[in-house]
C-alpha positions in Angstrom: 6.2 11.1 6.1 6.6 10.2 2.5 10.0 7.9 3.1 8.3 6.6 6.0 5.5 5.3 3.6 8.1 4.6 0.8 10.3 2.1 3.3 7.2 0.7 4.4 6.0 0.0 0.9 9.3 -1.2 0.1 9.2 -3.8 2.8 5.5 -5.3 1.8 6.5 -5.4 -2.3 8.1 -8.7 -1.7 4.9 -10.5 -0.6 3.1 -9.2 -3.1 5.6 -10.2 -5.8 5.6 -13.4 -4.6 2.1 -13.7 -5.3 2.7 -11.7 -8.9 1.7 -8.4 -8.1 3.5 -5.3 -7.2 2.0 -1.8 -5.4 3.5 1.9 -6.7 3.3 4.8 -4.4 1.7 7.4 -6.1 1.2 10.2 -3.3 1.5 10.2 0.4 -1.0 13.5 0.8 -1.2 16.1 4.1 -4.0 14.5 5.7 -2.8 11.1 6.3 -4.4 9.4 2.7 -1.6 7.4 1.1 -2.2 6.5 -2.9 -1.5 3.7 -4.0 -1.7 1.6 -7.8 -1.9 -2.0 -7.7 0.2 -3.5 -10.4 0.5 -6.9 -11.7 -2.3 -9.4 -10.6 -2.6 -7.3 -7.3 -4.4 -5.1 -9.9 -7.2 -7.9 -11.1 -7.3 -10.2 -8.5 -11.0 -10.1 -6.6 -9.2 -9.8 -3.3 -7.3 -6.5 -4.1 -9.6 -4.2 -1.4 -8.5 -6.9 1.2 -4.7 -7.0 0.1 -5.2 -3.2 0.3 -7.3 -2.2 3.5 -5.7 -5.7 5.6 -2.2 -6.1 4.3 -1.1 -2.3 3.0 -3.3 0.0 4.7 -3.0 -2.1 8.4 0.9 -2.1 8.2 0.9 1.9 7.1 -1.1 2.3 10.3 1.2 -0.1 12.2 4.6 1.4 11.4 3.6 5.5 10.4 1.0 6.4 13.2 -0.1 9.2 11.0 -1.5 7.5 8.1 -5.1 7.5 8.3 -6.0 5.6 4.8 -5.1 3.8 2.0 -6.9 4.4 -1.1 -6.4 2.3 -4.9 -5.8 4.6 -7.9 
């Protein structure tokens, strides 16, 4: 699951260049919980939970059915 996560991530990271920011996998963990660090101004901006629970989390869902969370770290 953890490539499946990583090709996913790698696939969002340009959006969230473009805006300045960046997103690190940390760990992809057994029951479904994907951490994540927000990096650059992803990692201050106000609207990081919504970059993270309706851009990250909602494409995790989309493309690896058995994600079940994103959490910040």
């Amino acid at each position: 699951m953890f490539e499946k996560v990583k090709q996913v991530i790698d696939e969002i990271r340009p959006m969230l260049k473009a805006d300045g920011g960046d997103v690190e996998l940390i760990e992809v963990m057994d029951d479904g919980t994907v951490k994540l660090r927000l990096l650059g101004a992803c990692g201050h901006c106000p609207m990081s939970i919504m970059t993270l629970k309706m851009g990250i989390e909602k494409r995790l869902k989309e493309r690896v059915p058995e994600v079940k969370e994103a959490i910040a770290v």
